[in-house]
N, C-alpha and C positions, 0 to 999 in steps of 0.2 A: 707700591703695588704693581703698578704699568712697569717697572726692571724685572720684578719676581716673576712676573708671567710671560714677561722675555724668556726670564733664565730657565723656565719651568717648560715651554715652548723647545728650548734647545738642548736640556736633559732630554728630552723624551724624544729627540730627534739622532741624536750621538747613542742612546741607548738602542734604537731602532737599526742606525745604520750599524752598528757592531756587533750585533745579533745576526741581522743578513752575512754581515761579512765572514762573523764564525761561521754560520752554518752552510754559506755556500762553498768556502774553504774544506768544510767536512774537520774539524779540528779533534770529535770525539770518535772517527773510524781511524783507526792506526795498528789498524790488520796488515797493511800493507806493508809496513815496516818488515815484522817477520818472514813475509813474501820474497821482499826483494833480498833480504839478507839469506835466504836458502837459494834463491836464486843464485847469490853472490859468489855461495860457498861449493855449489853444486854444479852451475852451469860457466860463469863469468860473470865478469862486469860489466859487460854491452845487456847482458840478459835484464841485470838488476835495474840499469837505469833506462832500460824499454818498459818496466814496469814503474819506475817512479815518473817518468815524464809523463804519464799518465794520469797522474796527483797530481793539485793544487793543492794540498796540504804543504806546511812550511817546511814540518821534516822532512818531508819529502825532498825539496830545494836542498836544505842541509844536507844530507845522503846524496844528493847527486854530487857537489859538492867535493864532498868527501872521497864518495868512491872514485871521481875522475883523478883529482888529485893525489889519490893514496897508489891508482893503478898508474902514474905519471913516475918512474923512475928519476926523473929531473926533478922531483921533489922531494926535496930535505922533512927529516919531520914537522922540524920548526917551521918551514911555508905550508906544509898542511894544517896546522895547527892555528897559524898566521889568517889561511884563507877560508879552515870552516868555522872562524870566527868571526872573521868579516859578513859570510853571508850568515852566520844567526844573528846577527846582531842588526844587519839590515831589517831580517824578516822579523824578529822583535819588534821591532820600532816602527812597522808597520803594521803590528798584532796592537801596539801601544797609543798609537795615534787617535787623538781628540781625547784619550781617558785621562791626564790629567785636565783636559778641561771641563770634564763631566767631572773630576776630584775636587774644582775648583767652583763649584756652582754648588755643591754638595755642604762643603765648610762655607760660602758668601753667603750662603743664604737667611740661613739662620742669622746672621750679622748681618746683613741688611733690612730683616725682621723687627730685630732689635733697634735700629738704626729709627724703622720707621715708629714704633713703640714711644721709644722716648719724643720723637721730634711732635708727635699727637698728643703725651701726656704733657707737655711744654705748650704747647697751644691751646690744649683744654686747660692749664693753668692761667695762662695769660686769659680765657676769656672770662674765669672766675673772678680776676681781679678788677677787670675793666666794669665788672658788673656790681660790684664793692657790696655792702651792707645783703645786696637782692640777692641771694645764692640760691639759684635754683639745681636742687639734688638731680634732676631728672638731666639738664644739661652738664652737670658732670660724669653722672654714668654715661651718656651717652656718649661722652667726649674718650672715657677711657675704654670702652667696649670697642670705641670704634681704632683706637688707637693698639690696642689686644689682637687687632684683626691681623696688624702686618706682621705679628711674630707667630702666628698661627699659621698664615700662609707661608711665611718662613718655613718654617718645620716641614709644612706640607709638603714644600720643595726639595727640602733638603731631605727627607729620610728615605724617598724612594732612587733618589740619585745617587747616595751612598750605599744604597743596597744594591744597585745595576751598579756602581763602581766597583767596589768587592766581588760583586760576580762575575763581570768582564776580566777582574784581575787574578781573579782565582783559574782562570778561563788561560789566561798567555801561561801562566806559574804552570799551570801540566802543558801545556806544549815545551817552553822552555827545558820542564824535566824530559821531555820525551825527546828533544834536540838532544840534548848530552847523553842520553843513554845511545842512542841511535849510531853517535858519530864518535861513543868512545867503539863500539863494535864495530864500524866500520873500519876504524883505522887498527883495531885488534888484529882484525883479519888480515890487513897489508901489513902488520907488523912495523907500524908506525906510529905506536904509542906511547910516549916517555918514560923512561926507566923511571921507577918508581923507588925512592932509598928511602933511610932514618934520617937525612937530615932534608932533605926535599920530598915530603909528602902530598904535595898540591900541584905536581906536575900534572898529572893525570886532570886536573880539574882546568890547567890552563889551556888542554889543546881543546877548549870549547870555551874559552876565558870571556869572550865577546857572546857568547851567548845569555 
């Protein structure tokens, strides 16, 4: 009971801080996108990225990214491709930090519920026997009720952390779509997007492959 309320203490600590962190990032305004890229097409490239340096959003980082490197003539496709992959993948992985371990309190829990379950109905057995012929009913329910408690409190743990797990991760999955939509028009526009044929149809999807 004394680890479940560790583990239940530090779910609702990783579900707290990933909440603030989406929302002070702004993860669901991506108005801005459309902004800079009429910017992009209408004014330049200095225009667009005075409007994303602006954003703490991720895409945002990827589109800057992108447009420097796409307006870099000393970049081949493949190093654009190369480098706005590298920084989605940074800022992923910074959109992704402590959720497997809020993933892993989510499944331990319920198993160590269990854990504690059997190691109480194994004790309440043992003290059935030490009691031999005397068996008193009322000290067995009370030995399994109380032994009931730790996968109850399992569960307890476990299903609101796998629900804040899903939801955080449901959370990166639209940014990450919104990364590759972002940075395949970015580089549309520089005309530095991979030929697309019949027999290589996934180009298109590796110049954001680290995303």
């Amino acid at each position: 009971m004394g680890v479940l309320l560790g583990l239940s203490v530090l779910a609702v600590a990783i579900i707290i801080a990933k909440m603030y962190q989406f929302t002070r990032g702004g993860l669901r305004r991506t108005a801005f996108v459309d902004e800079a890229l009429g910017a992009l097409e209408a004014v330049g490239h200095q225009a667009a990225l005075e409007i994303l340096g602006k954003r703490r959003h991720p895409v945002a980082r990827v589109m800057e990214g992108a447009i420097r490197c796409g307006a870099d003539p000393a970049f081949s496709t493949r190093d654009v491709e190369a480098e706005v992959g590298r920084i989605g993948s940074a800022e992923i992985r910074n959109l992704e930090s402590w959720l497997r371990g809020l993933s892993s309190i989510a499944h331990l829990s319920p198993l160590l519920g269990l854990l504690g379950t059997v190691t109480g109905m194994i004790t309440a057995f043992m003290r059935l026997e030490e009691g031999g012929g005397r068996v008193d009913p009322a000290m067995l329910a009370g030995g399994i009720w109380e032994a009931l408690l730790t996968t109850a409190f399992g569960l307890t743990v476990a299903i609101p952390a796998m629900a804040g797990f899903y939801y955080l991760e449901g959370r990166v999955d639209e940014v990450r779509a919104a990364m590759k939509d972002a940075s395949v028009r970015v580089l549309r526009h520089f005309g530095k997007t991979p030929h697309l044929s019949d027999q290589d149809d996934e180009h298109l999807e590796d110049a954001t492959h680290g995303i």
